[in-house]
Backbone as ProteinMPNN parsed JSONL, in Angstrom:
{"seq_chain_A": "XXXXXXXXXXXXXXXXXXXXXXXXXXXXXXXXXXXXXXXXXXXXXXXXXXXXXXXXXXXXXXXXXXXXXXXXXXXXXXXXXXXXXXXXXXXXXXXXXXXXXXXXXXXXXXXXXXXXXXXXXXXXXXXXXXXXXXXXXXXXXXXXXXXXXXXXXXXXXXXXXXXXXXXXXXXX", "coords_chain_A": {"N_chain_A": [[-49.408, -4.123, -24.873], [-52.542, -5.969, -24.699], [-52.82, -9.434, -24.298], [-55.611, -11.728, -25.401], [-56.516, -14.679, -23.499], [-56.95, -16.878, -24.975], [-55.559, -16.633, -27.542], [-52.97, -16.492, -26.467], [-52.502, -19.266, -25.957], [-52.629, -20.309, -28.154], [-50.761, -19.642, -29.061], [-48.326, -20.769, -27.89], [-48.93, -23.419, -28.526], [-48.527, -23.466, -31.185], [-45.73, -23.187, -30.863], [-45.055, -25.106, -29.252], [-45.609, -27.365, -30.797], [-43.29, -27.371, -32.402], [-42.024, -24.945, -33.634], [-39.881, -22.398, -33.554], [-39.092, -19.857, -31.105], [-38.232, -17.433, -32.449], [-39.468, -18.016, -34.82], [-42.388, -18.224, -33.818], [-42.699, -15.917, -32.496], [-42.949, -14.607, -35.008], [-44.671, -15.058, -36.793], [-47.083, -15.134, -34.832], [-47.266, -12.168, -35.11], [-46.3, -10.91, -33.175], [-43.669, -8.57, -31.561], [-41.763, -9.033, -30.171], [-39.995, -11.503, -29.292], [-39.057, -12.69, -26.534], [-41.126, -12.237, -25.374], [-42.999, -14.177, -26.335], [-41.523, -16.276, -24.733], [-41.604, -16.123, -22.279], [-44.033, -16.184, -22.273], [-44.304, -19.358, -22.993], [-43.27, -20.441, -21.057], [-44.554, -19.344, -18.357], [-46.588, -20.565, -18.08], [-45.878, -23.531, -18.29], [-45.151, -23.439, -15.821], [-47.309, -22.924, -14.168], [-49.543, -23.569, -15.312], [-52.76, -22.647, -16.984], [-53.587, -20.935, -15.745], [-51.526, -19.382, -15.325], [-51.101, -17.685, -17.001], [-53.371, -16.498, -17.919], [-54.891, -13.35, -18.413], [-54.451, -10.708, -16.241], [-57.08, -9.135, -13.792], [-57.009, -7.055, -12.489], [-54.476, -4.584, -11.527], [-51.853, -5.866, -9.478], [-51.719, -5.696, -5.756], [-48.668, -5.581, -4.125], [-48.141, -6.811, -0.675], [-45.06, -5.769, 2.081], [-43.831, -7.704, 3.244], [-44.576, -9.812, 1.772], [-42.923, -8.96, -0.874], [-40.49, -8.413, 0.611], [-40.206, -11.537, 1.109], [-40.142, -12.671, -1.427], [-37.663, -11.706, -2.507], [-35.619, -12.931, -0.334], [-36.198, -15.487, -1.061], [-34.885, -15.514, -3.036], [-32.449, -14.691, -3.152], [-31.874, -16.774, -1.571], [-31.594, -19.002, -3.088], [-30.648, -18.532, -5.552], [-31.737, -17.297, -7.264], [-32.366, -16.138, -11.017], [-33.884, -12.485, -11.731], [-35.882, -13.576, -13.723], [-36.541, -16.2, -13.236], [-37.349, -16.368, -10.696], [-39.639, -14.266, -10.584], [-41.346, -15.87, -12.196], [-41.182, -18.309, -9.928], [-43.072, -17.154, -8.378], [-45.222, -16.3, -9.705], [-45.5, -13.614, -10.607], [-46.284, -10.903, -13.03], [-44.285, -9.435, -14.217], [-40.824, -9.423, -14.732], [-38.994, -7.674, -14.128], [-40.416, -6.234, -12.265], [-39.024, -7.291, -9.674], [-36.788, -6.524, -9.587], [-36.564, -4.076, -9.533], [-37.296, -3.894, -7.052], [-35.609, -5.232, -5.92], [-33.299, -3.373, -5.957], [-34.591, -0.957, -4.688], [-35.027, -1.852, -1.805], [-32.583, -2.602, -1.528], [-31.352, 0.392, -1.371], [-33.066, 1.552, 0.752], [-33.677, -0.555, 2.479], [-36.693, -1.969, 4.625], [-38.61, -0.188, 4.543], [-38.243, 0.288, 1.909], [-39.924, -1.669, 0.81], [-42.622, -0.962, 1.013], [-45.577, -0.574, 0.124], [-46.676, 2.7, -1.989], [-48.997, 4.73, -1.438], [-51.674, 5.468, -3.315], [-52.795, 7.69, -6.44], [-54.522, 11.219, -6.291], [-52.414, 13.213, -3.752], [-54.209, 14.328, -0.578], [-54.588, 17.864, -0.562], [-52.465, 19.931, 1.059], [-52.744, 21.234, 4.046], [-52.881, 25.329, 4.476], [-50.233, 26.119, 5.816], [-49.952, 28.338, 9.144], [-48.929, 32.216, 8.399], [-44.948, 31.883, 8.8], [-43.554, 33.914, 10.285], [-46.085, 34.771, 11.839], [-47.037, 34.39, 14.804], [-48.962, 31.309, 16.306], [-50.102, 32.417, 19.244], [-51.819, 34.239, 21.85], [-51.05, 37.676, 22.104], [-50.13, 38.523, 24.609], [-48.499, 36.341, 24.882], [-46.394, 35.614, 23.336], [-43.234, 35.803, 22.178], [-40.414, 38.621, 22.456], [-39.059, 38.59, 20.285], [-40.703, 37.105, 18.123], [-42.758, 38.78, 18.43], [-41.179, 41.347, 16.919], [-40.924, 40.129, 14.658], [-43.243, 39.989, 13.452], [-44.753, 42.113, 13.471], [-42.558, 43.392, 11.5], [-43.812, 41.835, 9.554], [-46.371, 42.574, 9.288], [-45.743, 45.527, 8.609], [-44.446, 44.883, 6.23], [-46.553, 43.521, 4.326], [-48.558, 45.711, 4.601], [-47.327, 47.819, 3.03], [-47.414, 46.241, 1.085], [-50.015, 46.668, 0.232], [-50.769, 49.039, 0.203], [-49.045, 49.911, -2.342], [-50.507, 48.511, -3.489], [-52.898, 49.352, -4.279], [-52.53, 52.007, -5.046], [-51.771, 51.316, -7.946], [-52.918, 51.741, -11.302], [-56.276, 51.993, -12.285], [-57.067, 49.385, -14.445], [-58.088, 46.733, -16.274], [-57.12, 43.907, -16.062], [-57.163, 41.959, -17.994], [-58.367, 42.488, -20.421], [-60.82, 41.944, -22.151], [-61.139, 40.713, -25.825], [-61.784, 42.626, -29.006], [-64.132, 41.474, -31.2]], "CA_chain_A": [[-50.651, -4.61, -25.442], [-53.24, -6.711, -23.532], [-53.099, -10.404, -25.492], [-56.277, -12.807, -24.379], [-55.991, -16.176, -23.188], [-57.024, -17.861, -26.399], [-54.329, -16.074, -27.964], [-51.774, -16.73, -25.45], [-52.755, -20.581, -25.224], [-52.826, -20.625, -29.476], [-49.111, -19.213, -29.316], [-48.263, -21.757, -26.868], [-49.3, -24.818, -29.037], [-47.708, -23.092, -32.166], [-44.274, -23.511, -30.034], [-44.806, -26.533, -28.795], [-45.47, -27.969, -32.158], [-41.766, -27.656, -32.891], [-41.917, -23.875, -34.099], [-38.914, -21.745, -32.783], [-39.345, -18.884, -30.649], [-38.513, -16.289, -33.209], [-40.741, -17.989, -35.967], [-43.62, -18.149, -33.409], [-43.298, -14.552, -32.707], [-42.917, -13.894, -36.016], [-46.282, -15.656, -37.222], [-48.099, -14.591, -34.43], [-47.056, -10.768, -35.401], [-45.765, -10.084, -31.626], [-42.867, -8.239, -31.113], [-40.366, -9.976, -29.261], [-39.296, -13.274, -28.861], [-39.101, -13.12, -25.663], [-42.877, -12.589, -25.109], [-43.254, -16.063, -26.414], [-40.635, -18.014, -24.104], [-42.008, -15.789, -20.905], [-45.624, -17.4, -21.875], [-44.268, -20.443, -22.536], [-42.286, -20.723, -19.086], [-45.122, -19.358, -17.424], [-47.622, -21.645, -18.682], [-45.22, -24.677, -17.962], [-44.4, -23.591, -14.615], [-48.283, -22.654, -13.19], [-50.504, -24.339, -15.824], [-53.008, -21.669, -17.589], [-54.102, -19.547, -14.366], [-50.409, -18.195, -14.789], [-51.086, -16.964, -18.697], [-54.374, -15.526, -17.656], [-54.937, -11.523, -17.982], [-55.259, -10.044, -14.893], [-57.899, -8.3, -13.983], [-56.668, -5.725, -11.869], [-53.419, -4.326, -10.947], [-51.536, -6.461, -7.969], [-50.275, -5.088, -5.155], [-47.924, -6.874, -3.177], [-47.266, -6.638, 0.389], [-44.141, -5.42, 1.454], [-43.596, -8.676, 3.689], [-44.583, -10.338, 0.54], [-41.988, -8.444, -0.88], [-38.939, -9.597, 1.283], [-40.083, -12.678, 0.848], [-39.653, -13.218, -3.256], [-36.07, -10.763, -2.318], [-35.185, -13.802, 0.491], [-35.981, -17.1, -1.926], [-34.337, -15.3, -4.464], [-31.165, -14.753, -2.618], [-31.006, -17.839, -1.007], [-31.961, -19.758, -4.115], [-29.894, -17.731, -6.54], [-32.505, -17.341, -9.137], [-32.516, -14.549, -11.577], [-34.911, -12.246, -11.482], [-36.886, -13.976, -14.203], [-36.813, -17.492, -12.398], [-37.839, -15.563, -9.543], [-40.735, -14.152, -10.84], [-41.827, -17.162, -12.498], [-41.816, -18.973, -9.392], [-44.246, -16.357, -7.585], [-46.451, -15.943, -10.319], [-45.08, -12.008, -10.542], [-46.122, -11.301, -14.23], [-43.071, -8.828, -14.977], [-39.621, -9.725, -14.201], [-38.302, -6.345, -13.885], [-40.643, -5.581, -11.165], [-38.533, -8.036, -9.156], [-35.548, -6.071, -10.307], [-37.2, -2.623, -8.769], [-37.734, -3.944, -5.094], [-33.897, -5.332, -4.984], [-33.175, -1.973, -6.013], [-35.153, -0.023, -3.715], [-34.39, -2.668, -0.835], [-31.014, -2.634, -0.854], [-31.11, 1.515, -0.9], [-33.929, 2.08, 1.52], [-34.321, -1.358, 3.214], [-38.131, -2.291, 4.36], [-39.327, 0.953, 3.92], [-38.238, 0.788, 0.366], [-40.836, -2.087, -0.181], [-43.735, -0.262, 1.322], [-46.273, 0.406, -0.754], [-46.559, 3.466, -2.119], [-49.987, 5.092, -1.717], [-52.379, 6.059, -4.614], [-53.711, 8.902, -6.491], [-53.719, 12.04, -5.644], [-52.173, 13.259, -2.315], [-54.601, 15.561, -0.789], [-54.012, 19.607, -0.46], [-52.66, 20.366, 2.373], [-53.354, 23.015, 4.874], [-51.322, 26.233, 3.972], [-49.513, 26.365, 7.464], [-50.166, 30.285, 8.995], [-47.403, 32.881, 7.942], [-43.969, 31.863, 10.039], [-44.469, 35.189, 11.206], [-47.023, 35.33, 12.835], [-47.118, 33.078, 15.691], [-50.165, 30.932, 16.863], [-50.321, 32.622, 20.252], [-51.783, 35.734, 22.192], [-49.799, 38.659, 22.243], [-49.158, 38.883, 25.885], [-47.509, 35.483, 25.452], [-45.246, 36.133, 22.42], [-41.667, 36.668, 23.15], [-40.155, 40.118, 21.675], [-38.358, 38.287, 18.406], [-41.863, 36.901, 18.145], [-43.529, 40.197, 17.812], [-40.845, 42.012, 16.397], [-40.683, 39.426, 12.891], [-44.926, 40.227, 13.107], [-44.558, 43.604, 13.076], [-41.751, 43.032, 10.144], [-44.684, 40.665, 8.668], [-47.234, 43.299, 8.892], [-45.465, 46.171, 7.611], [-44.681, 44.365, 4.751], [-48.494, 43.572, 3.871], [-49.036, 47.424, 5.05], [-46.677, 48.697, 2.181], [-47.652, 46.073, -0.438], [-51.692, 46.612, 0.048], [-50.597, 50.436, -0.699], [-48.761, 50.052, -3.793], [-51.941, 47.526, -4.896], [-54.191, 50.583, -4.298], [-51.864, 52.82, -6.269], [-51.994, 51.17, -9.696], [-54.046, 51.864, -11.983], [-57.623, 50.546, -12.538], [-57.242, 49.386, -15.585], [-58.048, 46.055, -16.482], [-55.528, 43.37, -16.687], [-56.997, 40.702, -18.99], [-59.218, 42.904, -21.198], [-61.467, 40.876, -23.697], [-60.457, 41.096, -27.195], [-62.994, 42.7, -29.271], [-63.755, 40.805, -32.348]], "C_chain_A": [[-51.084, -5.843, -24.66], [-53.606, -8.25, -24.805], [-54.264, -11.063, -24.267], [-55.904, -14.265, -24.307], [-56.37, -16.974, -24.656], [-55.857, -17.818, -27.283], [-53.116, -16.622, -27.322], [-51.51, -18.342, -25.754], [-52.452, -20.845, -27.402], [-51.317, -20.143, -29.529], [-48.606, -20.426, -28.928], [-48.07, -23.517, -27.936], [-48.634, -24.901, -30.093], [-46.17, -23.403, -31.739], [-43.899, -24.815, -30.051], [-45.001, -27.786, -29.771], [-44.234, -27.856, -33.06], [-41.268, -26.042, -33.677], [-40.758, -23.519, -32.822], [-39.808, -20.231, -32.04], [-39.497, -17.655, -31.349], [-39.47, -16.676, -34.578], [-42.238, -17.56, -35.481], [-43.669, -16.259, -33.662], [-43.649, -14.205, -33.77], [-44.163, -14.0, -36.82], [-47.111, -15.214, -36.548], [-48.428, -12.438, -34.653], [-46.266, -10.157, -33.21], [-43.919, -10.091, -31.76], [-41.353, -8.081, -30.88], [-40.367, -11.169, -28.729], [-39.607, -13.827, -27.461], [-40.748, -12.839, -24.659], [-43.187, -13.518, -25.062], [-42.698, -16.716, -25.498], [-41.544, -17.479, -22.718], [-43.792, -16.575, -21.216], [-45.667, -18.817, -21.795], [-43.848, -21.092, -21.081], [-43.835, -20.495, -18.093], [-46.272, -20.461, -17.238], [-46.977, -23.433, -18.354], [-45.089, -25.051, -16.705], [-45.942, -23.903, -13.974], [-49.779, -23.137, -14.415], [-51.654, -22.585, -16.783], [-53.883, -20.161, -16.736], [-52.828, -19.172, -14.519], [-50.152, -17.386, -16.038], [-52.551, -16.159, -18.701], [-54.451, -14.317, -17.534], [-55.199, -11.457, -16.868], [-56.383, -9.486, -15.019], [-57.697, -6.74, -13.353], [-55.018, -5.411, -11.661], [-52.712, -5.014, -9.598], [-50.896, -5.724, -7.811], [-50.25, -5.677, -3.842], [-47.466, -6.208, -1.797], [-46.11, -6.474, 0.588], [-43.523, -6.995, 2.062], [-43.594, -9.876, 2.191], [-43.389, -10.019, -0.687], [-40.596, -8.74, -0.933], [-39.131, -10.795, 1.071], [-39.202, -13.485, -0.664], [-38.075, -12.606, -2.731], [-35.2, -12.27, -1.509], [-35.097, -14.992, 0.037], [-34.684, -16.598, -3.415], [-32.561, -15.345, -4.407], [-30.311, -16.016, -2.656], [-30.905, -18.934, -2.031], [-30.915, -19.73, -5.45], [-30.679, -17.586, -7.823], [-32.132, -15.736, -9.933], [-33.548, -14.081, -11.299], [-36.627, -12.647, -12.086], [-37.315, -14.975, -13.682], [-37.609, -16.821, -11.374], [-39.666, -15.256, -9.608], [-41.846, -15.047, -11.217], [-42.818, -17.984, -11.482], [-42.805, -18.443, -8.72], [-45.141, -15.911, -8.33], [-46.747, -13.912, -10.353], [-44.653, -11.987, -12.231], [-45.195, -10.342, -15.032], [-41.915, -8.885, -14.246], [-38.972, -8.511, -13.602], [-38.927, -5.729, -12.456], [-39.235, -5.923, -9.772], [-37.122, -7.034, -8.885], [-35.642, -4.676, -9.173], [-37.375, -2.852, -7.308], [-36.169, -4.508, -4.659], [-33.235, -4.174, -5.316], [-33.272, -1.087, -4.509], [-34.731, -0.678, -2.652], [-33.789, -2.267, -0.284], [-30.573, -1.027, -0.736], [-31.551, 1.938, 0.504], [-34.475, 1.203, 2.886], [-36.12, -1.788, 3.646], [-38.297, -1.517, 4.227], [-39.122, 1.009, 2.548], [-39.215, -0.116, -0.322], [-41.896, -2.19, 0.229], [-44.429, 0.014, 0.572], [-46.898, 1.438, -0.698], [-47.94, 4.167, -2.189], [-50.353, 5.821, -3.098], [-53.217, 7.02, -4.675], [-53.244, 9.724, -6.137], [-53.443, 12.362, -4.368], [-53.045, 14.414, -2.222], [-53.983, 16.863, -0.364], [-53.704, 19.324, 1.187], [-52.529, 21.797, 3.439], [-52.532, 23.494, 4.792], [-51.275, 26.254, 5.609], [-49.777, 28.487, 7.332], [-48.926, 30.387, 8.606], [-46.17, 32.399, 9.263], [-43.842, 32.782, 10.258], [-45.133, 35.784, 12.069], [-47.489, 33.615, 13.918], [-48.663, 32.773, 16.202], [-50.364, 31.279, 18.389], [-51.057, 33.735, 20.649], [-50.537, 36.699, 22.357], [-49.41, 38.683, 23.007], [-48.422, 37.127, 26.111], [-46.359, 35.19, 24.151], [-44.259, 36.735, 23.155], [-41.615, 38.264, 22.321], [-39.667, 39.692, 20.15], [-39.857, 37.962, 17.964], [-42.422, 38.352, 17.71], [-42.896, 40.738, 17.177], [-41.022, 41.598, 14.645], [-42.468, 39.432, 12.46], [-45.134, 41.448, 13.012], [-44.081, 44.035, 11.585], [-42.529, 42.874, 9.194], [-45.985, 41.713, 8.055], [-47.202, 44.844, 8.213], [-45.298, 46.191, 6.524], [-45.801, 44.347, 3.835], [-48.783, 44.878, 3.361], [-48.63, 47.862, 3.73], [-47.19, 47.995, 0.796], [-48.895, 46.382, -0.925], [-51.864, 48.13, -0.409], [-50.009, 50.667, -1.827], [-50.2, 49.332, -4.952], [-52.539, 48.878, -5.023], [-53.527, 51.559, -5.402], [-51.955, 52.738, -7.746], [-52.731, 51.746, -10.232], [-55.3, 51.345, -12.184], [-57.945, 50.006, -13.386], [-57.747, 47.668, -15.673], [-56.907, 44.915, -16.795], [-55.48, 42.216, -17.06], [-58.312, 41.61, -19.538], [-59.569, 41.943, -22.474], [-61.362, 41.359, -25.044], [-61.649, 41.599, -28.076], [-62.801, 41.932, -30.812], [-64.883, 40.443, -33.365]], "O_chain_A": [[-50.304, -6.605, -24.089], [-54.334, -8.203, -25.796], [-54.176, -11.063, -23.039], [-55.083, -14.846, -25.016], [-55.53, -17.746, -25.117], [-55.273, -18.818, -27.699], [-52.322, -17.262, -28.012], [-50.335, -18.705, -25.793], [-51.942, -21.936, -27.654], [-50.786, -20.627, -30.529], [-48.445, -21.226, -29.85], [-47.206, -24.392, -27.879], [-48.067, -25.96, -30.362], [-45.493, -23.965, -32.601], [-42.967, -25.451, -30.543], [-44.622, -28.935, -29.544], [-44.202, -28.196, -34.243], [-40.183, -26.014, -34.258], [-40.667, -24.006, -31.695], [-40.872, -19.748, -32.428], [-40.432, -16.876, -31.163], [-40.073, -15.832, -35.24], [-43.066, -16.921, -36.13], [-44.273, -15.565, -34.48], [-44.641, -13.479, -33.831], [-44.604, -13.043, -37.455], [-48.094, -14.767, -37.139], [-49.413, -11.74, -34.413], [-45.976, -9.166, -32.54], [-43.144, -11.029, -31.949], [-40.364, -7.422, -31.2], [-40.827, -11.585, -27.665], [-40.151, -14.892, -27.168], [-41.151, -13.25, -23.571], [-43.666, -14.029, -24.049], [-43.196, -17.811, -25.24], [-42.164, -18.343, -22.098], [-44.453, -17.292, -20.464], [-46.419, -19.507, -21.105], [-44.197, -22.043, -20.38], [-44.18, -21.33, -17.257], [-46.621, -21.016, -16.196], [-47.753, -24.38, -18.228], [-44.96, -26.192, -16.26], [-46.047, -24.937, -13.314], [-50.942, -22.911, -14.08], [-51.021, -21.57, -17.073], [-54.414, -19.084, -17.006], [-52.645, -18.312, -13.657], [-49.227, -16.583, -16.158], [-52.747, -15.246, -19.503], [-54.067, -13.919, -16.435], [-56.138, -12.081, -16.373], [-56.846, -9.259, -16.136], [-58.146, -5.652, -13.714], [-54.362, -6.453, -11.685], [-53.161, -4.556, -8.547], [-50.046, -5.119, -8.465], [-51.037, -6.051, -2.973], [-46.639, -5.298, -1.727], [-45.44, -6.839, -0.378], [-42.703, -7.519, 1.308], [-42.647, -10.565, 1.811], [-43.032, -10.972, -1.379], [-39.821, -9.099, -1.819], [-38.093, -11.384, 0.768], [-38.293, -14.29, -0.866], [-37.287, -13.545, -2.615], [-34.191, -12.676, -2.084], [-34.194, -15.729, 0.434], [-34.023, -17.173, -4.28], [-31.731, -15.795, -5.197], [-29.228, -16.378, -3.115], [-30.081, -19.819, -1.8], [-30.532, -20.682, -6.131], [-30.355, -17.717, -9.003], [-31.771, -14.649, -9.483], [-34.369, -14.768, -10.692], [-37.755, -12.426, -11.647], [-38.533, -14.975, -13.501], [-38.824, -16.94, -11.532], [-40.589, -15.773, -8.979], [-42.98, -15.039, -10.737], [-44.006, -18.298, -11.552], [-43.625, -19.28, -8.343], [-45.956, -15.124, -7.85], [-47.759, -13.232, -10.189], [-43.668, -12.476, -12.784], [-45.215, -10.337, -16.263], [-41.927, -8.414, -13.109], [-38.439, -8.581, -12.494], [-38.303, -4.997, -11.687], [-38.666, -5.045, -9.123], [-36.598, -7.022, -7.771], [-34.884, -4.435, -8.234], [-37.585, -1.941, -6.508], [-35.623, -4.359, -3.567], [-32.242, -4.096, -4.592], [-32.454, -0.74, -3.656], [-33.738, -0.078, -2.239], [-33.822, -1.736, 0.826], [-29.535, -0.848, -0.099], [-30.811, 2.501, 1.311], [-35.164, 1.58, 3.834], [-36.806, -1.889, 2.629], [-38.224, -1.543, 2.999], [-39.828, 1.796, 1.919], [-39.553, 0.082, -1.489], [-42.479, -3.261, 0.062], [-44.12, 1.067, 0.015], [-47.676, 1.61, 0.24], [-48.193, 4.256, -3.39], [-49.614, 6.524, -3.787], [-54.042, 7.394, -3.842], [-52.095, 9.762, -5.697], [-54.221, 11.825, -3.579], [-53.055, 15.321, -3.055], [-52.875, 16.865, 0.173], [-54.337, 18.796, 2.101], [-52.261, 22.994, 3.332], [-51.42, 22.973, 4.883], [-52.217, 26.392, 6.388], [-49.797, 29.356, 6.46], [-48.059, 29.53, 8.439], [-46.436, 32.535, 10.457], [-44.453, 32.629, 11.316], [-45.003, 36.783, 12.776], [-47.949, 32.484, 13.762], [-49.463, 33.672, 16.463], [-50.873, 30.325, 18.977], [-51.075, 34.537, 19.715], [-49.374, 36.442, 22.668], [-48.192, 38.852, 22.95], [-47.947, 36.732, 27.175], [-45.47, 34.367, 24.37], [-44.178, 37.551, 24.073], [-42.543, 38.847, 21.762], [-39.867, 40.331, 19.117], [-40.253, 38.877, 17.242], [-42.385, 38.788, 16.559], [-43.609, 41.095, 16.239], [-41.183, 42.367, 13.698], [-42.898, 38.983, 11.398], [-45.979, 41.754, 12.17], [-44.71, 44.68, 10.746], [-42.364, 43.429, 8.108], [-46.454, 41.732, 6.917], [-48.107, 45.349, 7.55], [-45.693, 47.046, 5.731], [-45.941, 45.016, 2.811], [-49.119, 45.207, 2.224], [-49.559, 48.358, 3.094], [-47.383, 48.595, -0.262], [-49.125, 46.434, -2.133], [-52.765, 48.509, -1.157], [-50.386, 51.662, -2.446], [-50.625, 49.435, -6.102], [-52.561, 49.384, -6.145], [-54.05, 51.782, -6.494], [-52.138, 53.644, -8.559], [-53.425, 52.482, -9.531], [-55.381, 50.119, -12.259], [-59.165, 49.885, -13.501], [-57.699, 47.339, -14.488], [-56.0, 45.044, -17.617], [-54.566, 41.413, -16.876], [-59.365, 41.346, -18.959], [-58.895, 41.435, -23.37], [-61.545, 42.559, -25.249], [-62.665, 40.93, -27.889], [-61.746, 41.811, -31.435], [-64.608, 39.847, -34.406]]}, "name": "protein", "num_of_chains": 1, "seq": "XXXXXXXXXXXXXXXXXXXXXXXXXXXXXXXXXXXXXXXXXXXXXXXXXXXXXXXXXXXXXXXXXXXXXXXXXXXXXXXXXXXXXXXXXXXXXXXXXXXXXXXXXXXXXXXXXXXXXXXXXXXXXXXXXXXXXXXXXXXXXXXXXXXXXXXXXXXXXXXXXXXXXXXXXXXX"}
């Protein structure tokens, strides 16, 4: 759930007015506890541009990437410190790129293109080779021959069936 900054900043003050973490949540109706401390932390660390909704989805370079992976190392933060300090508003992402990383190395923190992938071209039959005939070897022609008898025999059983319909409309 998407809280707005008024909200966020009215939790915030509720806290910091000597309320505990699990009362706040519990007054403001959110959740989990730890909703509250991650706004308070963030809000402490980067002022109220770091409690601000996004507006869009970030996406992070992968150089950008190694980088948070390289302070984080050398620093020893967790992954929540971590995030914190880069203004990366879910910890776990953090979590997902030393993951992938350490399986896949930089390619693992590549980002991943979006949407859908388009169709792609049905490749011809392996069969039938992209050449002229007089430059086809003999395995070459022989597995096109193979390719086209096949066809040959199934385009005569199609013809064979029956003509019947084979999604007849229901009458009703």
């Amino acid at each position: 759930m998407k809280y707005d900054l008024i909200f966020k900043q009215s939790v915030i003050a509720y806290y910091d007015a000597g309320n505990g973490l699990q009362a706040t949540a519990k007054h403001f109706g959110i959740a989990y506890k730890s909703t509250v401390d991650k706004w308070v932390k963030q809000y402490k660390f980067g002022g109220v541009e770091a409690i601000r909704p996004k507006r869009s989805k970030a996406v992070y370079s992968a150089d950008f990437k190694y980088q948070v992976l390289t302070v984080m190392e050398q620093e020893g933060l967790s992954e929540a410190d971590t995030a914190l300090q880069f203004s990366i508003t879910s910890p776990s992402l953090v979590g997902v790129w030393r993951k992938r990383y350490a399986s896949d190395g930089m390619l693992g923190l590549m980002p991943k293109p979006k949407g859908k992938r388009p169709m792609s071209k049905k490749a011809k039959n392996a069969y039938i080779a992209d050449k002229p005939d007089d430059e086809k070897t003999i395995a070459e022609l022989k597995r096109e021959l193979d390719y086209l008898r096949a066809e040959n025999e199934y385009l005569k059983k199609l013809d064979a069936l029956p003509a019947t319909p084979s999604n007849p409309k229901k009458q009703g």
